[in-house]
C-alpha positions as CSV (number, residue, x, y, z in Angstrom):
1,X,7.8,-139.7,-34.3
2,X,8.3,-137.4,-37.4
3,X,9.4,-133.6,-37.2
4,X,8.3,-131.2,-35.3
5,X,7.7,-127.8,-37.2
6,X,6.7,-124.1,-35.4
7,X,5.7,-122.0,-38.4
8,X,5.4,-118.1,-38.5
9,X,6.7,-115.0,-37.3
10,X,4.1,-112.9,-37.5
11,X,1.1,-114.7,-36.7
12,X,-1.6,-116.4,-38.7
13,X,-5.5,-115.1,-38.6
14,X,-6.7,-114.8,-35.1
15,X,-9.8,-116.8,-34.0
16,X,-11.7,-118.0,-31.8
17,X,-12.7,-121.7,-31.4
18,X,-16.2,-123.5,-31.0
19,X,-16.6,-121.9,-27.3
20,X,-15.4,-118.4,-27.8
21,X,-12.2,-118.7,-26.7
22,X,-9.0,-117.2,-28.3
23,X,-7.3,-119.2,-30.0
24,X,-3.6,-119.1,-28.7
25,X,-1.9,-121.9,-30.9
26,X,-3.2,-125.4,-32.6
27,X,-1.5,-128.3,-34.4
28,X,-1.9,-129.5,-38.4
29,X,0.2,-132.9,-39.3
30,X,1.6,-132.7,-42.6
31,X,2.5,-136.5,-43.5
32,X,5.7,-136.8,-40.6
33,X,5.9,-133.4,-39.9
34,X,3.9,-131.8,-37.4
35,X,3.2,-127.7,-37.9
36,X,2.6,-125.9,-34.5
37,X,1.4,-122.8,-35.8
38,X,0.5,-119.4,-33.3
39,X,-1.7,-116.6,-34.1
40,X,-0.9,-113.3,-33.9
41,X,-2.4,-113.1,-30.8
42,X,-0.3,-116.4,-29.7
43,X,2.9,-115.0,-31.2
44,X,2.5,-111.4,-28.7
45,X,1.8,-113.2,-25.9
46,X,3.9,-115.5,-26.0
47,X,6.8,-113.3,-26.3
48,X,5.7,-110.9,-24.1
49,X,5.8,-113.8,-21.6
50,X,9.3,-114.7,-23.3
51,X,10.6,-110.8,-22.6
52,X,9.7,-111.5,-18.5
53,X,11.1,-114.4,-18.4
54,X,14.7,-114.0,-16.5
55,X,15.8,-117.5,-17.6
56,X,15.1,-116.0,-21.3
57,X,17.8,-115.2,-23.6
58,X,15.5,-111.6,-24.7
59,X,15.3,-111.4,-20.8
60,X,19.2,-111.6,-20.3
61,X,20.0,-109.2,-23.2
62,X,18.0,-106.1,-22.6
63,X,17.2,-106.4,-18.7
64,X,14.0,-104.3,-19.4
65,X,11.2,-106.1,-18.5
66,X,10.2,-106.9,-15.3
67,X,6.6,-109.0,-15.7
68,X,3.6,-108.8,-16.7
69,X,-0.2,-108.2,-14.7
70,X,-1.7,-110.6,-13.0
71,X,-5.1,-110.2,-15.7
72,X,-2.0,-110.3,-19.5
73,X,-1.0,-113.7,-17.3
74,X,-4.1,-115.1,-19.0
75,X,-4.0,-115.6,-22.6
76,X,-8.0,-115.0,-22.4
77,X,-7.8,-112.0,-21.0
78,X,-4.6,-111.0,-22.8
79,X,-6.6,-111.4,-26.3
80,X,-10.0,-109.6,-24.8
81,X,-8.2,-106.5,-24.0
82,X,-5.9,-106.7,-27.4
83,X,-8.5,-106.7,-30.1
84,X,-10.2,-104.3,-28.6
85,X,-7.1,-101.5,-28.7
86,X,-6.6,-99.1,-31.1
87,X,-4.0,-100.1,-33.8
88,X,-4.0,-103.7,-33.1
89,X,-3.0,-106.0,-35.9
90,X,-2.5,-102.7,-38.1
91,X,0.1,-102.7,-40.5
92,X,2.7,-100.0,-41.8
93,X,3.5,-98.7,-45.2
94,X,6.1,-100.9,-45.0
95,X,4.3,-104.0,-44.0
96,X,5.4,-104.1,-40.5
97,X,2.8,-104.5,-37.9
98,X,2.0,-101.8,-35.2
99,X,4.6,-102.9,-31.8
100,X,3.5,-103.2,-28.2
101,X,4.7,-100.8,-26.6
102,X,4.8,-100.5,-22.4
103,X,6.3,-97.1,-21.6
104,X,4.8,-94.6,-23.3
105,X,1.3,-94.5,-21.4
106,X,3.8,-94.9,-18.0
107,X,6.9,-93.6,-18.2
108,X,9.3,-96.2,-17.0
109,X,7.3,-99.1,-16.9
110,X,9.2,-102.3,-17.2
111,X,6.0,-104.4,-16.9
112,X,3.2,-105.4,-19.5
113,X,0.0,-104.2,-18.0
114,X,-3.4,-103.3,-19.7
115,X,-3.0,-99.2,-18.1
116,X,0.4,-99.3,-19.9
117,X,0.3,-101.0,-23.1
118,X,-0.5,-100.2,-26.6
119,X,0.0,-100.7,-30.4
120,X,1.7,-98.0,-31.7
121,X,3.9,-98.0,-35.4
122,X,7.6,-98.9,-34.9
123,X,9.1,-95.3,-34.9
124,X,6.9,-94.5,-32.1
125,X,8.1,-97.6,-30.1
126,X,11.8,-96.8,-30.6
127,X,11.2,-92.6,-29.6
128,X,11.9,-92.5,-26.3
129,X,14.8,-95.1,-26.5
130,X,17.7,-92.7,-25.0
131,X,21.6,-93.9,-24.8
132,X,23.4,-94.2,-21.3
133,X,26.7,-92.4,-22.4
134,X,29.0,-92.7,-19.3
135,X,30.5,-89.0,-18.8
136,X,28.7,-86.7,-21.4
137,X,24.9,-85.8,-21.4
138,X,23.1,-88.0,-24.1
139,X,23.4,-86.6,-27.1
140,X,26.6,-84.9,-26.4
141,X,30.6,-86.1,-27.4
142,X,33.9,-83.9,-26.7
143,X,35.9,-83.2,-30.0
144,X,39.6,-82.9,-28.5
145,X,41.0,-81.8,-31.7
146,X,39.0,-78.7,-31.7
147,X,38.4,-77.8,-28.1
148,X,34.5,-78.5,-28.4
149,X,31.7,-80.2,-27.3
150,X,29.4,-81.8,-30.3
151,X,26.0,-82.4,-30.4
152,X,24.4,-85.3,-31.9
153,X,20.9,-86.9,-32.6
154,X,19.7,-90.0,-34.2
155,X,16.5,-89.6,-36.4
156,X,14.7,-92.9,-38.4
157,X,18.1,-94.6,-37.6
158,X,20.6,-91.5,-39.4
159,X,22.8,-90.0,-37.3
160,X,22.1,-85.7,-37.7
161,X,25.0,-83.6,-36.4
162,X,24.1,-80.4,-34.4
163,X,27.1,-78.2,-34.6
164,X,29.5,-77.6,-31.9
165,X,29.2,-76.0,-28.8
166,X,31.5,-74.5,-26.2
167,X,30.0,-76.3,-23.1
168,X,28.2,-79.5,-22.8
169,X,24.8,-78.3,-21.7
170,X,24.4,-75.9,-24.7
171,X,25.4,-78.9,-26.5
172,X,22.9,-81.0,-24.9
173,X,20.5,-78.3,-25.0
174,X,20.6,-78.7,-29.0
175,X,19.9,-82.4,-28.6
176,X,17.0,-81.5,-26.4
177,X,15.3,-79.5,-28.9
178,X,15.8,-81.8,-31.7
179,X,14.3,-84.0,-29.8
180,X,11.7,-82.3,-28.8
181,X,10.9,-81.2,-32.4
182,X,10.8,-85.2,-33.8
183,X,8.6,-85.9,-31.3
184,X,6.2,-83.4,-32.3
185,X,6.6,-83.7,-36.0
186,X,6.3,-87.7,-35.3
187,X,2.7,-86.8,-33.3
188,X,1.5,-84.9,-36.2
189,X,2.7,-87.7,-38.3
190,X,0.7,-90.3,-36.0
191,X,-2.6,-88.3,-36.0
192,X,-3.3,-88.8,-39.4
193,X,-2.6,-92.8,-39.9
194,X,-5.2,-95.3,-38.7
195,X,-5.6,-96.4,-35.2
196,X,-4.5,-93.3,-33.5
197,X,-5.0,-93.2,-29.9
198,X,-5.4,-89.7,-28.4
199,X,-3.6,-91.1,-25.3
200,X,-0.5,-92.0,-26.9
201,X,-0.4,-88.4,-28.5
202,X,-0.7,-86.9,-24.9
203,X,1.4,-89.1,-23.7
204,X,4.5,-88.3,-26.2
205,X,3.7,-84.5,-26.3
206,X,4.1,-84.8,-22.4
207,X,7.9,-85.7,-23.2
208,X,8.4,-82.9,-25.5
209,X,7.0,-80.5,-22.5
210,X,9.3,-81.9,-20.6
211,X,12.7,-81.4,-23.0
212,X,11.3,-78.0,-23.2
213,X,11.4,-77.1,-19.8
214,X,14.6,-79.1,-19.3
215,X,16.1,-76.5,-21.6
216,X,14.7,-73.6,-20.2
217,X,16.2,-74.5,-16.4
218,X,19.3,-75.7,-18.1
219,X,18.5,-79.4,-16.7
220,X,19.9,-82.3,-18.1
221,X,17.5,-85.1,-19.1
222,X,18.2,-88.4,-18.3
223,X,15.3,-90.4,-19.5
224,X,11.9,-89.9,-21.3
């Protein structure tokens, strides 16, 4: 029967065939091995679908995904909506391609819908990604040694110390700002690349209202 070969991580060209439909996946026969290659439209579906899968290993890992809509359950429909979306099949400076996100438009969504998805560059994707620390306020640890609460805040993967603190909501209060500050440095940043989406901007700079006013009532925030 020969081998059996899936090639590429990204994607190949998307298309459509002789009818107009997307083109999800096709096979090519290369002597005994047989090449099952995906678009890049195939490739984000299918691992969307993979992500909402509970039998998935991606599924079983991050326990953040809960389905996807009834119309992203058709590949069709999936790809109609896709090309169509601002920053789709964009690429970075760095030559990664623009992420699908489904919680920035809805905060908290765990499903893939058309009202909450778009593409949006990787930093943006991982912004409102907050820790669950089990005692202390995000951002926040307790330094025994010197009686005082730390503050803490990861930006573009570096960890950026705060300063010390001597309670754990002004500690947390410093996290709050900082974070609130990268997410409006990062929106400025996003305005000016290709494939900006104005609802994405409003959508972020809701989140740094909202650390704002956290701050001001001395409230701690527990997700973005």
């Amino acid at each position: 029967m020969g081998q059996i070969k899936k090639t590429s991580t990204h994607g190949w060209d998307n298309f459509q065939d002789a009818d107009g439909k997307w083109v999800s996946s096709w096979a090519v026969r290369n002597g005994d091995v047989l090449e099952c290659r995906y678009t890049r439209l195939g490739n984000l579906w299918n691992s969307m679908l993979d992500r909402c899968n509970p039998n998935s290993f991606v599924a079983k890992s991050h326990q953040s995904y809960s389905g996807v809509s009834n119309a992203f359950a058709s590949f069709e429909n999936f790809a109609d909506w896709a090309v169509g979306q601002p920053g789709f099949d964009l690429l970075e400076g760095d030559g990664k391609r623009y992420a699908l996100d489904k919680d920035i438009l809805i905060r908290g969504s765990r499903s893939y819908s058309a009202e909450a998805c778009s593409f949006v560059p990787q930093r943006l994707n991982n912004l409102l990604v907050m820790g669950k620390p089990k005692d202390l306020p995000v951002g926040v640890s307790w330094e025994a040694d010197r009686g005082k609460f730390a503050a803490c805040i990861s930006i573009g993967g570096k960890n950026k110390r705060l300063g010390r603190f001597g309670s754990q909501i002004l500690a947390h209060a410093a996290w709050q700002k900082a974070k609130a500050d990268e997410i409006d440095r990062l929106v400025e940043w996003y305005a000016e690349l290709p494939g900006f989406n104005h609802l994405v901007a409003d959508a972020l700079r809701s989140r740094s209202c909202q650390l704002r006013a956290d701050i001001a009532n001395q409230v701690v925030t527990e997700s973005l």
